[in-house]
Gaussian input, Z-matrix of N, CA and C with variables (Angstrom, degrees):
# hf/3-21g

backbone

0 1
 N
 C     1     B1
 C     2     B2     1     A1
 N     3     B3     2     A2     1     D1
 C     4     B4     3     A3     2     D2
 C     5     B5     4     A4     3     D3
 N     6     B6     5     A5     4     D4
 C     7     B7     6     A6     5     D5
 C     8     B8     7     A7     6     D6
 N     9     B9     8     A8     7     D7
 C    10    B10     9     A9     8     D8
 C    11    B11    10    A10     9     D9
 N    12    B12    11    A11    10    D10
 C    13    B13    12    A12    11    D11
 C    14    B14    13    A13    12    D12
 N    15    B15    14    A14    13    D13
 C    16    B16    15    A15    14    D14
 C    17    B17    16    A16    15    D15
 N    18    B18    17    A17    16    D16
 C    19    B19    18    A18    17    D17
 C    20    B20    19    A19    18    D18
 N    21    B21    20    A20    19    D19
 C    22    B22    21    A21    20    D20
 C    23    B23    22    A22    21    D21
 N    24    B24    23    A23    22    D22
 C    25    B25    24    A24    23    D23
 C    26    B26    25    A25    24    D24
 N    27    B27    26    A26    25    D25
 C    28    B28    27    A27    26    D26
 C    29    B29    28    A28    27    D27
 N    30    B30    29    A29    28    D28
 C    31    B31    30    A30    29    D29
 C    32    B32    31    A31    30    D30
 N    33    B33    32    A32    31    D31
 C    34    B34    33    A33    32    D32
 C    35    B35    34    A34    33    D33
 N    36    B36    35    A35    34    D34
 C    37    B37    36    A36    35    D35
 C    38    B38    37    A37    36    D36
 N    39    B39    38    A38    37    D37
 C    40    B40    39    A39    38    D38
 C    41    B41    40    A40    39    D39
 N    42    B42    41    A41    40    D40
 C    43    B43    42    A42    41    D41
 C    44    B44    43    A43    42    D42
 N    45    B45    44    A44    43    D43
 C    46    B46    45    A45    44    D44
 C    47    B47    46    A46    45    D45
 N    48    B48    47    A47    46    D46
 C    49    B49    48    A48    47    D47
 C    50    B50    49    A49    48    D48
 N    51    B51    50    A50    49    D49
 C    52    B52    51    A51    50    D50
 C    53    B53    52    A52    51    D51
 N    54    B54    53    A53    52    D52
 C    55    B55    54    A54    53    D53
 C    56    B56    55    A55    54    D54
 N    57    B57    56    A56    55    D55
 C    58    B58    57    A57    56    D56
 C    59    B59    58    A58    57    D57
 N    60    B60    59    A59    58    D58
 C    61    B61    60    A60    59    D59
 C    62    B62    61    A61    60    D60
 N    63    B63    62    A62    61    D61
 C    64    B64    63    A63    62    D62
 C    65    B65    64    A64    63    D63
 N    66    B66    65    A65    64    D64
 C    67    B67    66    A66    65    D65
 C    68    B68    67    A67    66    D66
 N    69    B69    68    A68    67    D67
 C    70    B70    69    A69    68    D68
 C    71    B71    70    A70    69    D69
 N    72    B72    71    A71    70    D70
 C    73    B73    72    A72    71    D71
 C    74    B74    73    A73    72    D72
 N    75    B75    74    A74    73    D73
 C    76    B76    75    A75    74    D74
 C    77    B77    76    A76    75    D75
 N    78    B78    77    A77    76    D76
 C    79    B79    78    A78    77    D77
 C    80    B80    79    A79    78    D78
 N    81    B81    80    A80    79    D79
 C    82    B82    81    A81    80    D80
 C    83    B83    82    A82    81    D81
 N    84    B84    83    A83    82    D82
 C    85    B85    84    A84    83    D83
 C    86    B86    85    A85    84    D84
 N    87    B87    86    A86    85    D85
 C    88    B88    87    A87    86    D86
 C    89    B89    88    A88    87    D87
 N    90    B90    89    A89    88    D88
 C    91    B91    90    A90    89    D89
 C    92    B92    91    A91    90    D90
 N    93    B93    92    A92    91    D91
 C    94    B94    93    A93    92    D92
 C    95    B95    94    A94    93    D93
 N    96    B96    95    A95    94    D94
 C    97    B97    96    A96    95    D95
 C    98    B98    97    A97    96    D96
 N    99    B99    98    A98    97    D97
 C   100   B100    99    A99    98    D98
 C   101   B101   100   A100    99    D99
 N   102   B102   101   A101   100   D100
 C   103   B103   102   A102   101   D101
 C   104   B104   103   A103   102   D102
 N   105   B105   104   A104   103   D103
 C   106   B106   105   A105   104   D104
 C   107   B107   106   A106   105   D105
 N   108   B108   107   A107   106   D106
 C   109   B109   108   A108   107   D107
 C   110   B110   109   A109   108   D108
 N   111   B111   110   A110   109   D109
 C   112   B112   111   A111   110   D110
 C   113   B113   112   A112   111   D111
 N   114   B114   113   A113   112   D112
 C   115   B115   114   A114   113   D113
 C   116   B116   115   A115   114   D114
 N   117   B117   116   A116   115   D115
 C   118   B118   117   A117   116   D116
 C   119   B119   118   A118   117   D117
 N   120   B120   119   A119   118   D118
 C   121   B121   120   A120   119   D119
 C   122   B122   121   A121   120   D120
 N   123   B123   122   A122   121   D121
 C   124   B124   123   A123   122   D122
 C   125   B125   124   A124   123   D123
 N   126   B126   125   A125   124   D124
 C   127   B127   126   A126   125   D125
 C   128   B128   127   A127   126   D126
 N   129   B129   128   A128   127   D127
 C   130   B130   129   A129   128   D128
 C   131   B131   130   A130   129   D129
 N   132   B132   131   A131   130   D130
 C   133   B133   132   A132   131   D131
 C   134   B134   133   A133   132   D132
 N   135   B135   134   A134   133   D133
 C   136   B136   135   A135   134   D134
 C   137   B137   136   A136   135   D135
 N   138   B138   137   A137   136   D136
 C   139   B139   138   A138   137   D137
 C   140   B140   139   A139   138   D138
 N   141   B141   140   A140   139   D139
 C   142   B142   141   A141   140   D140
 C   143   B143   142   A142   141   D141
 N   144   B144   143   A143   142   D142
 C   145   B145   144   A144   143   D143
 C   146   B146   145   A145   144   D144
 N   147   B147   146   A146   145   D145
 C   148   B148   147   A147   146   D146
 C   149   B149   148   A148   147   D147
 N   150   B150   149   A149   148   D148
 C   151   B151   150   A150   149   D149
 C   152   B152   151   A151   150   D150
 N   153   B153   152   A152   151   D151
 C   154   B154   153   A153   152   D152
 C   155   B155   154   A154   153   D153
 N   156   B156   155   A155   154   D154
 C   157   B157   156   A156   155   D155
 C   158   B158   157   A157   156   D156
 N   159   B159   158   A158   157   D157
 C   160   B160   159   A159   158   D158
 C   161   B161   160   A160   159   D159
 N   162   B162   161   A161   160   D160
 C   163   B163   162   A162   161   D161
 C   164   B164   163   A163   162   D162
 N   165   B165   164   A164   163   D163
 C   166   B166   165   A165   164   D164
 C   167   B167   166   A166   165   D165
 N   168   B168   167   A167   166   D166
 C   169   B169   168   A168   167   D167
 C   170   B170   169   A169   168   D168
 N   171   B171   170   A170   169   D169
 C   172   B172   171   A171   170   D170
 C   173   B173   172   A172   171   D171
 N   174   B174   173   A173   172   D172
 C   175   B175   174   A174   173   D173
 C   176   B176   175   A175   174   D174
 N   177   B177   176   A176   175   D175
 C   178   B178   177   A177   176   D176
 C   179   B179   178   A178   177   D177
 N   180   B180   179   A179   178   D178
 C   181   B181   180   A180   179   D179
 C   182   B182   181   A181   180   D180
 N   183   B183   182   A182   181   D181
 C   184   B184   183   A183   182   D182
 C   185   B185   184   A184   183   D183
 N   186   B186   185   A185   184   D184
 C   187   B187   186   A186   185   D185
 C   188   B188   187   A187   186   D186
 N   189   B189   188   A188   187   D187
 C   190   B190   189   A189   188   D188
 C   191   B191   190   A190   189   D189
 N   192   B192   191   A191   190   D190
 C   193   B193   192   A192   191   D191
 C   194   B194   193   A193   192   D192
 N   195   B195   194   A194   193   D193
 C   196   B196   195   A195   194   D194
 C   197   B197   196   A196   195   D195
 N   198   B198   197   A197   196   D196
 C   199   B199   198   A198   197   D197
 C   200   B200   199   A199   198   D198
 N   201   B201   200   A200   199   D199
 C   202   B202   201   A201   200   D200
 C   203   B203   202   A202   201   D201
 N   204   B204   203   A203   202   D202
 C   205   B205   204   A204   203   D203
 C   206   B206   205   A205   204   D204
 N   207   B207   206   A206   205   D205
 C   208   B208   207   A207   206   D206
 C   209   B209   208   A208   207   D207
 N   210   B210   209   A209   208   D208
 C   211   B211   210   A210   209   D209
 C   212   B212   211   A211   210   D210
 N   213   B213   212   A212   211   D211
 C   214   B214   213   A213   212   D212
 C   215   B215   214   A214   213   D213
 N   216   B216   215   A215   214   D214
 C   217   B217   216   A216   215   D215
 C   218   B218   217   A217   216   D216

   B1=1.4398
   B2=1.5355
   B3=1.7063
   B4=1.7881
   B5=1.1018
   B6=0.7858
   B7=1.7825
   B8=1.6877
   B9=1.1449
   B10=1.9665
   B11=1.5542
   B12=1.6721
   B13=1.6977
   B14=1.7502
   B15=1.0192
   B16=1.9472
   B17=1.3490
   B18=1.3891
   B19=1.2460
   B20=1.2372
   B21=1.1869
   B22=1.4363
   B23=1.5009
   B24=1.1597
   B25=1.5613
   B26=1.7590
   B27=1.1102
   B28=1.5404
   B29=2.5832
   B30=0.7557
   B31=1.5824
   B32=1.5345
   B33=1.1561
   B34=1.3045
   B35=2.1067
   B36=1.2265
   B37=2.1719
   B38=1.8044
   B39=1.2161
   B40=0.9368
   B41=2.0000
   B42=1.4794
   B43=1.0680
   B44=1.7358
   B45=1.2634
   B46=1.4435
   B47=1.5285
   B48=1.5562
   B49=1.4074
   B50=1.9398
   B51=1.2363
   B52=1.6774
   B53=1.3626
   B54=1.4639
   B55=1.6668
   B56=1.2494
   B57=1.3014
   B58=1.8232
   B59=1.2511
   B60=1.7297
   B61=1.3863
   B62=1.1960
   B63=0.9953
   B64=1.5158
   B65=1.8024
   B66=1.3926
   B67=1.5643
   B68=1.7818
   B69=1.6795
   B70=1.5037
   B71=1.6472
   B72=1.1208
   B73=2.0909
   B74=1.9436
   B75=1.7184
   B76=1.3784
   B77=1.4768
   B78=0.7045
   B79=2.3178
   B80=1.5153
   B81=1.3009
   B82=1.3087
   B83=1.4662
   B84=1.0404
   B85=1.4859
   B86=1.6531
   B87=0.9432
   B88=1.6767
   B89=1.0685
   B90=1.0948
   B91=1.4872
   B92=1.6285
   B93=1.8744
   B94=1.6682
   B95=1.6463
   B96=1.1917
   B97=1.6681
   B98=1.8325
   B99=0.9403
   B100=1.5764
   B101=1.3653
   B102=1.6237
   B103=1.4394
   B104=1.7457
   B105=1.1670
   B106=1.7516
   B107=1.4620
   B108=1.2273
   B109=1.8103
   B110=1.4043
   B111=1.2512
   B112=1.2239
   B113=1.5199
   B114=1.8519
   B115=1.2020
   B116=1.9237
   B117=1.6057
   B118=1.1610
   B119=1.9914
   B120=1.4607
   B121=1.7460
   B122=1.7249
   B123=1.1141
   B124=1.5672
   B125=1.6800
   B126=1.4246
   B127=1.7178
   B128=1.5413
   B129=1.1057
   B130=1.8218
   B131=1.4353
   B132=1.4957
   B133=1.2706
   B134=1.4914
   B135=1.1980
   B136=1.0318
   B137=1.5051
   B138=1.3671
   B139=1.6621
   B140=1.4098
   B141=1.4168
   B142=1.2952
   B143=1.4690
   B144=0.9496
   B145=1.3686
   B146=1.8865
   B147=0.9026
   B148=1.3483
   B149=1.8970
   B150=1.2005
   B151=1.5586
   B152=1.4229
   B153=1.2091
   B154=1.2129
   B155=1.5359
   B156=1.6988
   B157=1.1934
   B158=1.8226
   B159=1.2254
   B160=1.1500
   B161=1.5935
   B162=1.5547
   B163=1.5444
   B164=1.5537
   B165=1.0672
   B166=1.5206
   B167=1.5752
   B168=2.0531
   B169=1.3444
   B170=0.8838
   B171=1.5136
   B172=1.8024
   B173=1.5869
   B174=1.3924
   B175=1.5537
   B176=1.7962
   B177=1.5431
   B178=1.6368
   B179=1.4953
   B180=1.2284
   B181=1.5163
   B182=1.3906
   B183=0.9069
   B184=1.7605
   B185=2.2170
   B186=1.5471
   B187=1.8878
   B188=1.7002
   B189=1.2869
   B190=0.8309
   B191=1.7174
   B192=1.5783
   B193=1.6172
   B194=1.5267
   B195=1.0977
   B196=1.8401
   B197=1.7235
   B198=1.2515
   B199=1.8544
   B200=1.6651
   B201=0.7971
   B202=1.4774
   B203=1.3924
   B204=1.6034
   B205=1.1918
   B206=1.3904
   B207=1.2369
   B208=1.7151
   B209=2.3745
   B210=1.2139
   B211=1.4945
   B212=1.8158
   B213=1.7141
   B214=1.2079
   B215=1.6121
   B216=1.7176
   B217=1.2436
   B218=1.3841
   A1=110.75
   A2=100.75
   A3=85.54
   A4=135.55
   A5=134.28
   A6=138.67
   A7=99.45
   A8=90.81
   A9=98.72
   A10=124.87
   A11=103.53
   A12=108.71
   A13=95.81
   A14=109.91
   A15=113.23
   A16=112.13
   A17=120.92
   A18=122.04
   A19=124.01
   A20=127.25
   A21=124.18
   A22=132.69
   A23=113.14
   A24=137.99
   A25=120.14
   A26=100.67
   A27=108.91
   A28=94.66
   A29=110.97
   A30=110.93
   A31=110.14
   A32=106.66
   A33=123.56
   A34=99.94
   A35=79.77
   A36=83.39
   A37=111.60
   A38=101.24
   A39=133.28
   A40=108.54
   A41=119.11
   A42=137.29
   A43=126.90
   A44=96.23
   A45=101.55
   A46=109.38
   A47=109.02
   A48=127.47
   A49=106.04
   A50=101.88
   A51=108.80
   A52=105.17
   A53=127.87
   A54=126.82
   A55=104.52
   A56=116.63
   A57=120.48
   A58=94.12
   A59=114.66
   A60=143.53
   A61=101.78
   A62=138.33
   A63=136.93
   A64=85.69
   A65=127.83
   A66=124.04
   A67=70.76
   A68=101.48
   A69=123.63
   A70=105.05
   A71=102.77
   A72=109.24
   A73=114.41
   A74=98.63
   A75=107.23
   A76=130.16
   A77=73.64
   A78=77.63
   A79=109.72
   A80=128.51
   A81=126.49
   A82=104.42
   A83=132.26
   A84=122.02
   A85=110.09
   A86=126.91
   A87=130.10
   A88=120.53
   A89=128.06
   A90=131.57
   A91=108.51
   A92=106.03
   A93=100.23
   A94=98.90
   A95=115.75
   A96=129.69
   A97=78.31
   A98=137.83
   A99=123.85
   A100=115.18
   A101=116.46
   A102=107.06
   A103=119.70
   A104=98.07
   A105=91.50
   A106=103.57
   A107=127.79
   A108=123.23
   A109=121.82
   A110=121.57
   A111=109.17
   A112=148.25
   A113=100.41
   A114=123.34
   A115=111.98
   A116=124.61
   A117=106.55
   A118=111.95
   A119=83.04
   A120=87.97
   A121=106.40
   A122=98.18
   A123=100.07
   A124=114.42
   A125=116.22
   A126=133.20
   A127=100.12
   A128=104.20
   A129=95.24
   A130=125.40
   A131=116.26
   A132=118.20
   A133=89.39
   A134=153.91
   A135=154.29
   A136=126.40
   A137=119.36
   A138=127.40
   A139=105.30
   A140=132.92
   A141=125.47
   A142=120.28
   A143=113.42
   A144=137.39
   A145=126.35
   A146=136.01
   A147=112.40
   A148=118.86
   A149=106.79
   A150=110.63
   A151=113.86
   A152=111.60
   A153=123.66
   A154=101.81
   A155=124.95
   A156=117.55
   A157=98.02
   A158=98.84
   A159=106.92
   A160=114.45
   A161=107.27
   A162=109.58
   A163=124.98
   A164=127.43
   A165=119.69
   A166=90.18
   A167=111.04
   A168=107.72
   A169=115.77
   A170=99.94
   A171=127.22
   A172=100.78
   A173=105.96
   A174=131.12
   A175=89.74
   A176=91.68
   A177=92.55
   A178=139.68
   A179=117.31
   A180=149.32
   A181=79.42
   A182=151.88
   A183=155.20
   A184=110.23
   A185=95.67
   A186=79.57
   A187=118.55
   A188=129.79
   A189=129.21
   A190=131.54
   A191=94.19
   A192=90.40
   A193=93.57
   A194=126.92
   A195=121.99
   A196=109.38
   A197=93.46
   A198=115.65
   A199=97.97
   A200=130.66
   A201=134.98
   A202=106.57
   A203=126.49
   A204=114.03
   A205=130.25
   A206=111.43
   A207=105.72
   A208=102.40
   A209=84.92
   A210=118.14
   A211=109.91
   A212=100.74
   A213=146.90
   A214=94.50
   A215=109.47
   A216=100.20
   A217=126.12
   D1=-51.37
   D2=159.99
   D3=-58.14
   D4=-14.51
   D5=-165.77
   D6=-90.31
   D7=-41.25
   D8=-172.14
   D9=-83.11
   D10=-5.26
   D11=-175.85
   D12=-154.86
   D13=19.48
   D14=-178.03
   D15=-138.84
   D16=-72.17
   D17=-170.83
   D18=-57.12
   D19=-26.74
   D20=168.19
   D21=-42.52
   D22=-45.06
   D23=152.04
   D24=-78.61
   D25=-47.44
   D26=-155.25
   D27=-87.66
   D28=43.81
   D29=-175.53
   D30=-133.10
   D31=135.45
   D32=147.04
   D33=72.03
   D34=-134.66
   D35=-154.51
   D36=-61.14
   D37=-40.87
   D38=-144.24
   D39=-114.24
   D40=0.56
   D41=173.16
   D42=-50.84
   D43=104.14
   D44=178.44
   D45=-16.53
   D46=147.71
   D47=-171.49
   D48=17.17
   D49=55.95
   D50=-177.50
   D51=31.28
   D52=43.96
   D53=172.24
   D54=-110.36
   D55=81.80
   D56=157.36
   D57=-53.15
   D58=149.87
   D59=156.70
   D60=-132.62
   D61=47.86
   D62=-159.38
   D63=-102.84
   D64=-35.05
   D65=-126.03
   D66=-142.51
   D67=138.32
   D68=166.22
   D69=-51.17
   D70=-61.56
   D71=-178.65
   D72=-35.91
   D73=-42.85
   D74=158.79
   D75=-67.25
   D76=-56.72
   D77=174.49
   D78=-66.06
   D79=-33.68
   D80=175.29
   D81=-78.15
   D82=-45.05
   D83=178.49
   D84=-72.19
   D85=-9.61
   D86=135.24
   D87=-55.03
   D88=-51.92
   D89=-162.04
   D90=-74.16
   D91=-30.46
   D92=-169.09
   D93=-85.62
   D94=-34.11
   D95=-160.81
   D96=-65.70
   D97=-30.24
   D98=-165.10
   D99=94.61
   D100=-1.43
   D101=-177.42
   D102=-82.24
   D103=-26.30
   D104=-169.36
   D105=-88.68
   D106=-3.69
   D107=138.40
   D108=-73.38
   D109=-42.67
   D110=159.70
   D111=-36.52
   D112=-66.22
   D113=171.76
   D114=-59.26
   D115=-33.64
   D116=-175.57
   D117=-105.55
   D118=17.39
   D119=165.96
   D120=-109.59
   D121=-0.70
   D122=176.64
   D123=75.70
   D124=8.23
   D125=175.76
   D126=-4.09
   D127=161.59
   D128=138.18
   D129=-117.39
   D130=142.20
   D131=-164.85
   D132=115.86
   D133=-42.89
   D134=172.74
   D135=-84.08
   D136=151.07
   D137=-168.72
   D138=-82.47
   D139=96.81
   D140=176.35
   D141=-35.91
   D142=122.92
   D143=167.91
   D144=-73.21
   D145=146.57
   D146=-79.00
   D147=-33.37
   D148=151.99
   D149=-170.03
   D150=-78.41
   D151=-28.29
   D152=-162.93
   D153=-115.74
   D154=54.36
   D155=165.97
   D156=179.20
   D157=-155.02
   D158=167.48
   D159=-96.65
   D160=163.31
   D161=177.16
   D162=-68.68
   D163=173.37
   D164=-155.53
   D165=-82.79
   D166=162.58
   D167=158.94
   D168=-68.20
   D169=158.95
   D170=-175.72
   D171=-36.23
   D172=-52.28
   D173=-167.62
   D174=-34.63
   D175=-103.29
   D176=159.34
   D177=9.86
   D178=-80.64
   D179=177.73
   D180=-62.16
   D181=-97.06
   D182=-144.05
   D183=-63.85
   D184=-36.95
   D185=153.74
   D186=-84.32
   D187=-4.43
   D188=171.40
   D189=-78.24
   D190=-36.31
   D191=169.33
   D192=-88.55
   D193=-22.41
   D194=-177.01
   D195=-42.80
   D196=-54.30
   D197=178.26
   D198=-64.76
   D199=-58.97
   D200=-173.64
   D201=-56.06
   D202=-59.61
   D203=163.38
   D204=-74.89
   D205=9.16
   D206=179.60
   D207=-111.17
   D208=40.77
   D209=-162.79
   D210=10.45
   D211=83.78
   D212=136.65
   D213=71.61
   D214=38.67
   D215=158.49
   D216=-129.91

C-alpha cells in the first residue's frame, strides 16, 4: 500500500516535506504520532494525503488502523 500511494513522493534525498517512507521505522513512527491516519483520512489539522486526489478507500483506511491497532504488526 505504501509503495502504491506514498513512495512516489515520500523516498529517498529529495522526499516530499523531507518524509522518507521508504523504511518500516518511518511509517511506524507515523502511524504512532497519529499522522498517517490522519493525513490519508483527510482529518483536519492534517495534510491530505494523497494531495492530489481523493482520500484512500475505506478498504485501505480500515487495514491501516487494523495494523495500527493490532500494534503495528
Amino acid at each position: 500500500m505504501m509503495s502504491t500511494w506514498c513512495i512516489g513522493c515520500h523516498t529517498g534525498y529529495a522526499a516530499s516535506v523531507s518524509l522518507d517512507l521508504t523504511t518500516r521505522a518511518a511509517v511506524e513512527a507515523q502511524a504512532r504520532s497519529g499522522a498517517l491516519v490522519g493525513t490519508v483520512t483527510h482529518a483536519a489539522g492534517f495534510a491530505k494525503m494523497p494531495p492530489s486526489g481523493p482520500k484512500l478507500d475505506d478498504c485501505s483506511v480500515a487495514k491501516i488502523k487494523a495494523w495500527i491497532a493490532g500494534g503495528l504488526k
